[in-house]
VMD Tcl script that builds the backbone (N, CA, C; Angstrom):
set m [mol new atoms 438]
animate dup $m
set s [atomselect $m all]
$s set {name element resname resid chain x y z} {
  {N N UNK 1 A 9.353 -22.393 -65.222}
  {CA C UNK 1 A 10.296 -23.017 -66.136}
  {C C UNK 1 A 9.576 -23.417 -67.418}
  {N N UNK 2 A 10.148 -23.914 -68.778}
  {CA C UNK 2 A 9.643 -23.726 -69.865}
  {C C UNK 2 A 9.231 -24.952 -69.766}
  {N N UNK 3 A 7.842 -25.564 -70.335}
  {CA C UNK 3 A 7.510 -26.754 -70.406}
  {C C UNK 3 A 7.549 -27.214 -71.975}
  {N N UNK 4 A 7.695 -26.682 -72.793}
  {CA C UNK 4 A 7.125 -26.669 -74.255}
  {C C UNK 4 A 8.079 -28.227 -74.245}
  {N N UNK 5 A 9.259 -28.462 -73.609}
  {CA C UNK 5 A 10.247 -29.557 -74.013}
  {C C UNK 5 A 10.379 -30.488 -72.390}
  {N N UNK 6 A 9.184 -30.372 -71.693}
  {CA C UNK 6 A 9.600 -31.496 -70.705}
  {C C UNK 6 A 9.421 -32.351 -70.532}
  {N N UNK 7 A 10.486 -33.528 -70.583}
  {CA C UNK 7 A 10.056 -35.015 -70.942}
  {C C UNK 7 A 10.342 -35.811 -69.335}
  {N N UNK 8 A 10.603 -35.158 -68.467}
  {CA C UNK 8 A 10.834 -35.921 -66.861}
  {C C UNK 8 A 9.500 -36.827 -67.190}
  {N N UNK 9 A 8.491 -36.594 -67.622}
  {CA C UNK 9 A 7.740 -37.553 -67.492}
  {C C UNK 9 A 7.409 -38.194 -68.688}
  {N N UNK 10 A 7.645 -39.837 -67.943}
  {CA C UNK 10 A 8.153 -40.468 -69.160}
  {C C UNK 10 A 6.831 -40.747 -69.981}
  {N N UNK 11 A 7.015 -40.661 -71.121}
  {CA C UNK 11 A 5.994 -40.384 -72.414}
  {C C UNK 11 A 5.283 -42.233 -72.879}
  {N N UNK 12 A 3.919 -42.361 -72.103}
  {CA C UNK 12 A 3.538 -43.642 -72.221}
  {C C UNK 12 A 3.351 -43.832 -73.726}
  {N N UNK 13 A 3.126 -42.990 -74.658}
  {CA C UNK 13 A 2.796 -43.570 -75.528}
  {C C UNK 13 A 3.251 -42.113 -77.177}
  {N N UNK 14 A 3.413 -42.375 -78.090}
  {CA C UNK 14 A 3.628 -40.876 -79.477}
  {C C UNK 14 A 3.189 -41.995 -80.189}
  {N N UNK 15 A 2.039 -40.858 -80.562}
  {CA C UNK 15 A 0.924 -41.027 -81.528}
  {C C UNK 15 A 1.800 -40.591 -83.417}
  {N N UNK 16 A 2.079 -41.453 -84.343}
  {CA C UNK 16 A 2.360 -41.752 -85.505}
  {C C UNK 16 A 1.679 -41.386 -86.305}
  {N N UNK 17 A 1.793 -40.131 -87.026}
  {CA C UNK 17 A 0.749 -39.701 -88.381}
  {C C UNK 17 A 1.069 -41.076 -88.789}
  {N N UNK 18 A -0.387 -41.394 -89.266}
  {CA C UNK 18 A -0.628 -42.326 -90.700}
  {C C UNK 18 A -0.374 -43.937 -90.149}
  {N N UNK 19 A 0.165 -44.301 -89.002}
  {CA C UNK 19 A 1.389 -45.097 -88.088}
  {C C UNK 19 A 0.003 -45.560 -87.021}
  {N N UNK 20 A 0.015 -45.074 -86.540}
  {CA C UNK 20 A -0.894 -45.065 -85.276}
  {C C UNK 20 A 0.085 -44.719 -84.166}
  {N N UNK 21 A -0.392 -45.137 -82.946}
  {CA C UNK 21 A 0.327 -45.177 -81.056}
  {C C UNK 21 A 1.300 -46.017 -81.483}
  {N N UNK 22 A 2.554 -45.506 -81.237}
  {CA C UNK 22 A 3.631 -46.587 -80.566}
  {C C UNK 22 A 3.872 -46.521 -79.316}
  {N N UNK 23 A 3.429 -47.799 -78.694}
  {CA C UNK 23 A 3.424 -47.599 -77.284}
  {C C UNK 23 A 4.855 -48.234 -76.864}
  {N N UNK 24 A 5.288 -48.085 -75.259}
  {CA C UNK 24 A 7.094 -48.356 -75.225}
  {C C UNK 24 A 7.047 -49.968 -75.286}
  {N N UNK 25 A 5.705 -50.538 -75.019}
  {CA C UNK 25 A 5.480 -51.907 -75.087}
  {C C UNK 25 A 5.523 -52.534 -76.764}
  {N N UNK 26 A 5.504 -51.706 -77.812}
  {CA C UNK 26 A 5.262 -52.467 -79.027}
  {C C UNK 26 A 6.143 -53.819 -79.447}
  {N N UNK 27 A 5.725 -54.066 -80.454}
  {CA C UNK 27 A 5.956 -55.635 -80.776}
  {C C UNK 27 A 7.433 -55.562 -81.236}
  {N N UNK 28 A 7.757 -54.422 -81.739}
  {CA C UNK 28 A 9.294 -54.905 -82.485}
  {C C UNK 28 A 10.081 -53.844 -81.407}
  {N N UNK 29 A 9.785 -52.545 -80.984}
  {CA C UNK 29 A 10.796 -51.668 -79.918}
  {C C UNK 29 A 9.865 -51.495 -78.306}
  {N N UNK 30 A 10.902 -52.111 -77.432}
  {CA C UNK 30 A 10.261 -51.633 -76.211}
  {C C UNK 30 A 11.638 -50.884 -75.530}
  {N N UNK 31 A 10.717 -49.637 -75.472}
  {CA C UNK 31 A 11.230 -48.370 -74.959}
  {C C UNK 31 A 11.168 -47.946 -73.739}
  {N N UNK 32 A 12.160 -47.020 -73.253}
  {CA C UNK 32 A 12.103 -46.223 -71.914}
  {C C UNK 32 A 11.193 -44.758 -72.984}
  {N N UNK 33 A 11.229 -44.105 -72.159}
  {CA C UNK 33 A 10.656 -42.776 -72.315}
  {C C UNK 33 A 12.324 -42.182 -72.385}
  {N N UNK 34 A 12.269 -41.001 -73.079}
  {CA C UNK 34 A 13.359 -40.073 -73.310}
  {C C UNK 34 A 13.964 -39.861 -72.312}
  {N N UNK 35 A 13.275 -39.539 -71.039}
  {CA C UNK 35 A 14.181 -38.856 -69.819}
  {C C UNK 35 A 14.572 -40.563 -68.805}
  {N N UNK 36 A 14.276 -40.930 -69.130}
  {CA C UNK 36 A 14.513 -42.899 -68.177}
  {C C UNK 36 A 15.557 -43.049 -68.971}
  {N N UNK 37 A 15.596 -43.261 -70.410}
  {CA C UNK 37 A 16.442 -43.548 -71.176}
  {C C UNK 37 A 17.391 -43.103 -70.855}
  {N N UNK 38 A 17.565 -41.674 -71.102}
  {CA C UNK 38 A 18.850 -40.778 -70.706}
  {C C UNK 38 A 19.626 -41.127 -69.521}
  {N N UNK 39 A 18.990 -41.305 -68.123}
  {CA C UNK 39 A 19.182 -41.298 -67.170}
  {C C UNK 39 A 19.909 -42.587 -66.887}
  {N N UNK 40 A 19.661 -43.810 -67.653}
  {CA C UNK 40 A 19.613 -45.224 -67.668}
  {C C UNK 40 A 20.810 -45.546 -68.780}
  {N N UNK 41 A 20.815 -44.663 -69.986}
  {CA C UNK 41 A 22.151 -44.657 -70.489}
  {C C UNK 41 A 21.578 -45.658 -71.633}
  {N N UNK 42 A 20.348 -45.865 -71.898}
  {CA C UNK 42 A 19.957 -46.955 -72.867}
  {C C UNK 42 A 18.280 -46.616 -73.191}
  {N N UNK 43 A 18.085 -46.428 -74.440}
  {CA C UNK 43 A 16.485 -46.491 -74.994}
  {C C UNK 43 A 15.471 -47.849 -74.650}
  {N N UNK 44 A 16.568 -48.730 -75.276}
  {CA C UNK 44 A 16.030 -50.078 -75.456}
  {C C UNK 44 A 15.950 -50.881 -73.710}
  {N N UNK 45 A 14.358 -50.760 -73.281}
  {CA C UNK 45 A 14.400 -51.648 -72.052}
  {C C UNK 45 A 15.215 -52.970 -72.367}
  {N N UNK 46 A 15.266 -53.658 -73.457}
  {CA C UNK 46 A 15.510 -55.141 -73.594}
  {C C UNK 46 A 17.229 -55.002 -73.712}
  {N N UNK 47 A 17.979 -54.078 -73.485}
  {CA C UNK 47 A 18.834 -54.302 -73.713}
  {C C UNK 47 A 19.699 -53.581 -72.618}
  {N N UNK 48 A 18.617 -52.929 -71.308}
  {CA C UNK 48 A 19.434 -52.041 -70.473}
  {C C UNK 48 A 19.676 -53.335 -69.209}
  {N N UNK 49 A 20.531 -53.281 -68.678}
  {CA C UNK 49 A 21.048 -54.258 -67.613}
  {C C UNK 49 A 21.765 -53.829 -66.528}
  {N N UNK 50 A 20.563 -53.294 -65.521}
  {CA C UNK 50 A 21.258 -52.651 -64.186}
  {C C UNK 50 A 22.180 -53.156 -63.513}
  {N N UNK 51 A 23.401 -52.181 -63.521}
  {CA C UNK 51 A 24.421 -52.906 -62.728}
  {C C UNK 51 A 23.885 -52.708 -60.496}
  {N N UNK 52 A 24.129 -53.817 -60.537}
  {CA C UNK 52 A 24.082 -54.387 -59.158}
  {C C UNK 52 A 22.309 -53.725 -58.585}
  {N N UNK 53 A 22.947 -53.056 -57.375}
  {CA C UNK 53 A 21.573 -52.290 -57.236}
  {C C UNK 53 A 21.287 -50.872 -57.156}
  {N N UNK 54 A 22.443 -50.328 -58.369}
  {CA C UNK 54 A 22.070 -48.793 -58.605}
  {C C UNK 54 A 21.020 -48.263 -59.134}
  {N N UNK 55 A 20.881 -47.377 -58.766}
  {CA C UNK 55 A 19.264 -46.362 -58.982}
  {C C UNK 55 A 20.096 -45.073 -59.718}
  {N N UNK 56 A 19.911 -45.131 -61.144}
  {CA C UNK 56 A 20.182 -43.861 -61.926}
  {C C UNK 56 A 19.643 -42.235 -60.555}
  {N N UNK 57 A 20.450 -41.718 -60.739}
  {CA C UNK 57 A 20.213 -40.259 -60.389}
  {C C UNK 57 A 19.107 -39.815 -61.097}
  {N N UNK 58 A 18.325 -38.887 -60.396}
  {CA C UNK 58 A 17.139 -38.313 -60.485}
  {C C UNK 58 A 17.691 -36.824 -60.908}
  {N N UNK 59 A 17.208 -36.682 -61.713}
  {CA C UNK 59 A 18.073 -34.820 -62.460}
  {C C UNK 59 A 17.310 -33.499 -62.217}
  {N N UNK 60 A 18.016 -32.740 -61.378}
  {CA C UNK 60 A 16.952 -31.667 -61.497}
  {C C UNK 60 A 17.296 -30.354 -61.392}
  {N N UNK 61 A 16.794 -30.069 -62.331}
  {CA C UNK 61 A 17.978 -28.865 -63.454}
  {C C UNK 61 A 17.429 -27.697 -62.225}
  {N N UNK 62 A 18.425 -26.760 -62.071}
  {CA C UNK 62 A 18.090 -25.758 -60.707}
  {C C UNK 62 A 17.947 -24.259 -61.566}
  {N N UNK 63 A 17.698 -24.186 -62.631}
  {CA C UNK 63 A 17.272 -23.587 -64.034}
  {C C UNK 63 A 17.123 -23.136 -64.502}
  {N N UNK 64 A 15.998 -22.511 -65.265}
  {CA C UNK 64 A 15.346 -22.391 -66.928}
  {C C UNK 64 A 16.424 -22.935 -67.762}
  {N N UNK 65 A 17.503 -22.363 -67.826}
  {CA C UNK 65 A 18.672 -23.006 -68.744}
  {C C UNK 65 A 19.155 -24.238 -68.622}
  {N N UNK 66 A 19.029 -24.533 -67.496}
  {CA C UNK 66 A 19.548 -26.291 -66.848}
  {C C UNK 66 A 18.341 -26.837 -67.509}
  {N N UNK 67 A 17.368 -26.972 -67.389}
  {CA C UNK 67 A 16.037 -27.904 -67.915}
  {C C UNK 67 A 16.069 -27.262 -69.765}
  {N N UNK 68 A 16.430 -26.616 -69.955}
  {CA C UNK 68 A 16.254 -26.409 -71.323}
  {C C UNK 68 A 17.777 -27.300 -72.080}
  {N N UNK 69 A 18.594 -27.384 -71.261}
  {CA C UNK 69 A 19.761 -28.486 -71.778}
  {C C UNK 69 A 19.563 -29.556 -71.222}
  {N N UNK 70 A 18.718 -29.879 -70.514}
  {CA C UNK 70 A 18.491 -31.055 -69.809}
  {C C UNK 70 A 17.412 -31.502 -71.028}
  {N N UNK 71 A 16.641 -30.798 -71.041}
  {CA C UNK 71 A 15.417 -31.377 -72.115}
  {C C UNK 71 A 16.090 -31.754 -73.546}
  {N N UNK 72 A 16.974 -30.767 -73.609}
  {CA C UNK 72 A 17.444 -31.009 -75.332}
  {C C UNK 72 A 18.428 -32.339 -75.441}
  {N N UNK 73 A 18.838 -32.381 -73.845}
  {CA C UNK 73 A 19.814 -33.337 -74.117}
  {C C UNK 73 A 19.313 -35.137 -74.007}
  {N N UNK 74 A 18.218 -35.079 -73.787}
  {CA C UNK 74 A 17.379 -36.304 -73.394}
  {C C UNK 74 A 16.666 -36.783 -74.768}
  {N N UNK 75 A 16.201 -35.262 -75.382}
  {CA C UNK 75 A 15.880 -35.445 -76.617}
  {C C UNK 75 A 16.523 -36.354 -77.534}
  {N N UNK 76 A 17.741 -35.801 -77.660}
  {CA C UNK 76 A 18.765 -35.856 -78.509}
  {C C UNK 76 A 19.882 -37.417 -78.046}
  {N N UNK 77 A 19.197 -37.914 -77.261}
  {CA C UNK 77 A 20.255 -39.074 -76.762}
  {C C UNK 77 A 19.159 -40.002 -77.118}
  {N N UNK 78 A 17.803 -39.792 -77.518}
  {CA C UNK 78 A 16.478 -40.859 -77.659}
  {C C UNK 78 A 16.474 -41.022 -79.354}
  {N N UNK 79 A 17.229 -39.913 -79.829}
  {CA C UNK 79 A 16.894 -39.394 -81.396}
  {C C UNK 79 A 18.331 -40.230 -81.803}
  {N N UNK 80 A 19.628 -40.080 -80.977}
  {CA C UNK 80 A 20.448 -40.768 -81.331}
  {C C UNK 80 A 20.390 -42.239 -81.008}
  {N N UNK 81 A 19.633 -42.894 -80.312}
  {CA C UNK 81 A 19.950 -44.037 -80.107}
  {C C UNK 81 A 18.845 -45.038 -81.351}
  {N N UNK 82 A 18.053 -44.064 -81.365}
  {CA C UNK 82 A 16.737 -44.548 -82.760}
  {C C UNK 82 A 17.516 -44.260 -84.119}
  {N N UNK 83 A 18.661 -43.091 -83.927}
  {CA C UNK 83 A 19.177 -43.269 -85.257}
  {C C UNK 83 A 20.442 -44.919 -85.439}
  {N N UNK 84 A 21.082 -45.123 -84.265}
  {CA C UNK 84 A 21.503 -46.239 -84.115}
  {C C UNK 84 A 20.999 -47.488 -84.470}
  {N N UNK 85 A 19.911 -47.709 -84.149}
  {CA C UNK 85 A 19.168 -49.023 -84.109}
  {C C UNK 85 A 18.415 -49.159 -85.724}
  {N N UNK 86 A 18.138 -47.863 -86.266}
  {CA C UNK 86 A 17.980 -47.975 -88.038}
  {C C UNK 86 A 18.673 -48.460 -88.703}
  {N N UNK 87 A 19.963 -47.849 -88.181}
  {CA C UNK 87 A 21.056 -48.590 -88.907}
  {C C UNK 87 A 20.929 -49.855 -89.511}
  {N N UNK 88 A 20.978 -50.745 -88.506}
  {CA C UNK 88 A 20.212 -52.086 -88.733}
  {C C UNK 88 A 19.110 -52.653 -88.827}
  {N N UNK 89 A 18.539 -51.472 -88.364}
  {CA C UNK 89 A 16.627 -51.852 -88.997}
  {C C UNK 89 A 16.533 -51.124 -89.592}
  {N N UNK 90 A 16.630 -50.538 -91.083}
  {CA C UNK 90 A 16.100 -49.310 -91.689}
  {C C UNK 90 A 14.735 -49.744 -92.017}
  {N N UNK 91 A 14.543 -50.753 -92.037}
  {CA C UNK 91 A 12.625 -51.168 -92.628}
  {C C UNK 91 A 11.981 -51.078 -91.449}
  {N N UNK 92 A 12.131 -50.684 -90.190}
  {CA C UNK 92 A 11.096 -50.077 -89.078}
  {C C UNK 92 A 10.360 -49.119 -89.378}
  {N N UNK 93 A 9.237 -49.131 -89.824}
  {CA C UNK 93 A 8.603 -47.675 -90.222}
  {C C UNK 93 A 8.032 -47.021 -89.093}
  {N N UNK 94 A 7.899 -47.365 -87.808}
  {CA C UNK 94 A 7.205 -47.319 -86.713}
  {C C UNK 94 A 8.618 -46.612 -86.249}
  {N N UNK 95 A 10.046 -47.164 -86.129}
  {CA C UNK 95 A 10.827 -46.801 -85.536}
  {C C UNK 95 A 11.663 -45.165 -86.087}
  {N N UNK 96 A 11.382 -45.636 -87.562}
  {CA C UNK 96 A 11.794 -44.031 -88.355}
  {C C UNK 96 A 10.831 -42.960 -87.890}
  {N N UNK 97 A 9.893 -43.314 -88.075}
  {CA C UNK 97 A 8.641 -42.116 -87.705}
  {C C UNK 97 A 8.667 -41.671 -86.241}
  {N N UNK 98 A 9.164 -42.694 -85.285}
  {CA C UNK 98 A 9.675 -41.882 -83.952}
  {C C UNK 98 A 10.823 -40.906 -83.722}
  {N N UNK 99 A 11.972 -41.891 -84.645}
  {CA C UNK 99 A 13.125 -40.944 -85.311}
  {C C UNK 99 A 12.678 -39.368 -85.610}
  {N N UNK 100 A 12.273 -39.441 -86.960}
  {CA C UNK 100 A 11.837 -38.237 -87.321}
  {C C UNK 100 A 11.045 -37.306 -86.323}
  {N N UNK 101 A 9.920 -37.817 -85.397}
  {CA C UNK 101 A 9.439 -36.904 -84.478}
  {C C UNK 101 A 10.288 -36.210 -83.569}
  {N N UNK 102 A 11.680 -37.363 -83.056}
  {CA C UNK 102 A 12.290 -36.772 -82.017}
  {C C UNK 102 A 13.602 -35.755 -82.480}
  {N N UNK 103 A 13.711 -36.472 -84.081}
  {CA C UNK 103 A 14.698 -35.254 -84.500}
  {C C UNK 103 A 14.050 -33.742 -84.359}
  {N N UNK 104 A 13.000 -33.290 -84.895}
  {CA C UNK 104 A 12.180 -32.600 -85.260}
  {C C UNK 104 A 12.336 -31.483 -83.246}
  {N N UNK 105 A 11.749 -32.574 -82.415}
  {CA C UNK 105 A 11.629 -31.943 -81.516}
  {C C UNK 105 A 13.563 -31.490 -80.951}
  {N N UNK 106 A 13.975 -32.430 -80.991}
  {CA C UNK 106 A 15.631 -32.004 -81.137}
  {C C UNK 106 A 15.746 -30.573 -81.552}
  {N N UNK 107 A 15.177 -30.235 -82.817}
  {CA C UNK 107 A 15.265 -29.174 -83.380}
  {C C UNK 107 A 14.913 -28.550 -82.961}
  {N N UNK 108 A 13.601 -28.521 -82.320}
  {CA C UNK 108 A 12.873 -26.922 -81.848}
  {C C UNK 108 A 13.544 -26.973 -80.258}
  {N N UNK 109 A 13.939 -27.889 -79.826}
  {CA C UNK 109 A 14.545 -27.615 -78.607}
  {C C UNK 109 A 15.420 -27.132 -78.600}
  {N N UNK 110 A 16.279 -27.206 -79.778}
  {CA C UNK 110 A 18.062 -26.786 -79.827}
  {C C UNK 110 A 17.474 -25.090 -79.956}
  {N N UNK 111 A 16.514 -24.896 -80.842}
  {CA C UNK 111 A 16.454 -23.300 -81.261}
  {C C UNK 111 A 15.805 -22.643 -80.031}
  {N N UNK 112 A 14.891 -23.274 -79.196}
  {CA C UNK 112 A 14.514 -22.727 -78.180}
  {C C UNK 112 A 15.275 -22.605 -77.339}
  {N N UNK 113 A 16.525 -23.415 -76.680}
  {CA C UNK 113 A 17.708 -23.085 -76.267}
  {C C UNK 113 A 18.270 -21.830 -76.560}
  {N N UNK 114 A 19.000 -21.675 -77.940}
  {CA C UNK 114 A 19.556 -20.496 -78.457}
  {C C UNK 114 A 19.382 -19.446 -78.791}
  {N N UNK 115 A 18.127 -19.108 -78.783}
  {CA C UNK 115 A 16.910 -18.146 -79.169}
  {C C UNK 115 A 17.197 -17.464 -77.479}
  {N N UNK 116 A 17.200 -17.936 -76.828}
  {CA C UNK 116 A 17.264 -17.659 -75.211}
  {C C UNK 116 A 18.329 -17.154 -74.586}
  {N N UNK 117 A 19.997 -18.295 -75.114}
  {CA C UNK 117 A 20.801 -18.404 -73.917}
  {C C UNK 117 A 21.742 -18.244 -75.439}
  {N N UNK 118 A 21.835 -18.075 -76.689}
  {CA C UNK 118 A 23.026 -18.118 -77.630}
  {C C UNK 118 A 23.134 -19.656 -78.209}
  {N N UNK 119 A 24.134 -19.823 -78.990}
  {CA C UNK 119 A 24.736 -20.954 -79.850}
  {C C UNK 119 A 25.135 -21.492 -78.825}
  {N N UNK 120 A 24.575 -23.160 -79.377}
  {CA C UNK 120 A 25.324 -24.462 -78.600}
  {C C UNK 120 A 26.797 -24.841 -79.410}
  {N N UNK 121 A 26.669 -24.911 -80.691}
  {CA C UNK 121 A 27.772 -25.349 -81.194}
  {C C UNK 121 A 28.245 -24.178 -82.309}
  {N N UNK 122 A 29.728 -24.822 -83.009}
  {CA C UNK 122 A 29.795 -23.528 -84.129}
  {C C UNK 122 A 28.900 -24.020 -85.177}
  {N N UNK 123 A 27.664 -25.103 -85.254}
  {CA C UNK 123 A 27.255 -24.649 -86.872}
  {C C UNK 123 A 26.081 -24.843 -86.610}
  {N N UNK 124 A 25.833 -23.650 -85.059}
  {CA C UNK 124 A 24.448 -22.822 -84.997}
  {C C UNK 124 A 23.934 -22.311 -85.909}
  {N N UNK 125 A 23.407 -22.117 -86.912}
  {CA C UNK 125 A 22.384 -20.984 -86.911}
  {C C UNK 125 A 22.062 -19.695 -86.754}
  {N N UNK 126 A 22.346 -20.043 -85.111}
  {CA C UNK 126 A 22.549 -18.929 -84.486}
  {C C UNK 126 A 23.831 -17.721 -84.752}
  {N N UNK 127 A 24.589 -18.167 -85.505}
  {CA C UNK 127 A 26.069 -17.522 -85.508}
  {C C UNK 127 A 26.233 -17.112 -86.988}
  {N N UNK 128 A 25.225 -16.682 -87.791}
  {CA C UNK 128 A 25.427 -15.799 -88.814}
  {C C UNK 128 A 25.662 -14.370 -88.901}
  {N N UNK 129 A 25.256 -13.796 -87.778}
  {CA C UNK 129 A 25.702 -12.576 -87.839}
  {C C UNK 129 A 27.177 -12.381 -86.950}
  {N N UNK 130 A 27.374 -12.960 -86.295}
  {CA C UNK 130 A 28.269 -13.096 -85.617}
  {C C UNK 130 A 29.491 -14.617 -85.315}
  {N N UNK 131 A 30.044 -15.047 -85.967}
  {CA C UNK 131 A 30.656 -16.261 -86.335}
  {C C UNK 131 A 31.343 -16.851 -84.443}
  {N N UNK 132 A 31.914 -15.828 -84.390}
  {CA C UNK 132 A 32.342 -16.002 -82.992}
  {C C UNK 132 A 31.979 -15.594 -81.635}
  {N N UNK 133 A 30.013 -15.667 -81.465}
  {CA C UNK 133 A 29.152 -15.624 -80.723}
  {C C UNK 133 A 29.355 -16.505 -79.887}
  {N N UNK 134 A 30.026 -17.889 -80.300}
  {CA C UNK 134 A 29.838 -18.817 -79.583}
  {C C UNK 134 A 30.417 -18.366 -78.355}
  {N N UNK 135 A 31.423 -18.382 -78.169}
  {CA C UNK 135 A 32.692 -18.377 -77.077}
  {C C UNK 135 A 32.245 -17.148 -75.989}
  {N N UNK 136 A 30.954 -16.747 -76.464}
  {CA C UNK 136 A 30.575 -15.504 -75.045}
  {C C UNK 136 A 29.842 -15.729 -74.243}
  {N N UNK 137 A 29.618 -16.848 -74.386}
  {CA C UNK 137 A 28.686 -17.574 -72.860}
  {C C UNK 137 A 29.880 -18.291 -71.601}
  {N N UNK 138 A 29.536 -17.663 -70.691}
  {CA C UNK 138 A 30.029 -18.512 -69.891}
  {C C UNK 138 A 30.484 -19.825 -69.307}
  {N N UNK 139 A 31.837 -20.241 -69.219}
  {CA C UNK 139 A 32.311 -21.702 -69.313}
  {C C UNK 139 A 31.802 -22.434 -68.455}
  {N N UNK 140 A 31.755 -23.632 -67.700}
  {CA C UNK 140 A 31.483 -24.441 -66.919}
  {C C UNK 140 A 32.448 -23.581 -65.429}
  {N N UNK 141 A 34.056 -23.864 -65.771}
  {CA C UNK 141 A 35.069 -23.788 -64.881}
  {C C UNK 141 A 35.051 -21.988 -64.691}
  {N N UNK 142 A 34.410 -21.236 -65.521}
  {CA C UNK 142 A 34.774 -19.732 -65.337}
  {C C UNK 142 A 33.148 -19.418 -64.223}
  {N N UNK 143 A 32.638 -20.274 -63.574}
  {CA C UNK 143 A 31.331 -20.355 -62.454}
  {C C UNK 143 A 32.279 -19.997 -61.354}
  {N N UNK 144 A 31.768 -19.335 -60.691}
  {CA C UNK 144 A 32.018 -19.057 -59.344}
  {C C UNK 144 A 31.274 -20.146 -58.255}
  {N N UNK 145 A 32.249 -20.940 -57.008}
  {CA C UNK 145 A 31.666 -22.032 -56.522}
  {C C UNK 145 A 30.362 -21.417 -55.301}
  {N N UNK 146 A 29.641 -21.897 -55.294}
  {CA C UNK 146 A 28.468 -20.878 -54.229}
  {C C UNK 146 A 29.018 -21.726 -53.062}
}
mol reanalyze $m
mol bondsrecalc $m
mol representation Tube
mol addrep $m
């Protein structure tokens, strides 16, 4: 399976051109790792609040394509929740510069996806030569049940 994007293990620490380590412990954001986060439904440890005594599901993409949307999608829920929290902190420079890393990897994950398996959405990229590429991948409900 492709590793270039696997975050199951949660990422102790991303090293900051110019920034230094932000570790998930830092002084102004304490973080889950991308794939805890996802799983947990929240970036921010200080703000996640387990209901009763559930244990998030453990994910495990049965694959190459399952872990390559699994990866992009963990990405992309860590990249959105850092774009959230700018909102109101835009003077985090520690927190933009994680932003920007995870958009970045967002990116090469989305193209490494589509490069592979086709367009995720219509304003792929992927769909210049073909506008209505999208719709030829197979649906969720058009699976045959094993």
């Amino acid at each position: 399976m492709n590793q270039n994007f696997a975050f199951n293990d949660m990422m102790d620490s991303v090293l900051l051109p110019g920034i230094g380590p932000l570790m998930p412990n830092d002084e102004n954001l304490n973080l889950f790792g991308p794939y805890e986060g996802f799983i947990k439904g929240n970036l921010f440890k200080d703000l996640y609040q387990q209901y009763k005594n559930y244990q998030p599901a453990k994910l495990t993409p049965n694959s190459e394509r399952e872990e390559l949307l699994l990866n992009l999608d963990q990405i992309s829920f860590a990249a959105h929740e850092l774009n959230l929290y700018l909102d109101i902190h835009p003077e985090d420079r520690k927190a933009l510069a994680l932003f920007n890393q995870y958009r970045k990897m967002e990116n090469d994950a989305m193209n490494a996806y589509e490069v592979k398996y086709g367009p995720l959405t219509t304003k792929s990229d992927a769909l210049e030569a073909y506008p209505w590429a999208w719709e030829g991948t197979v649906w969720p409900w058009e699976k045959e049940a094993n």
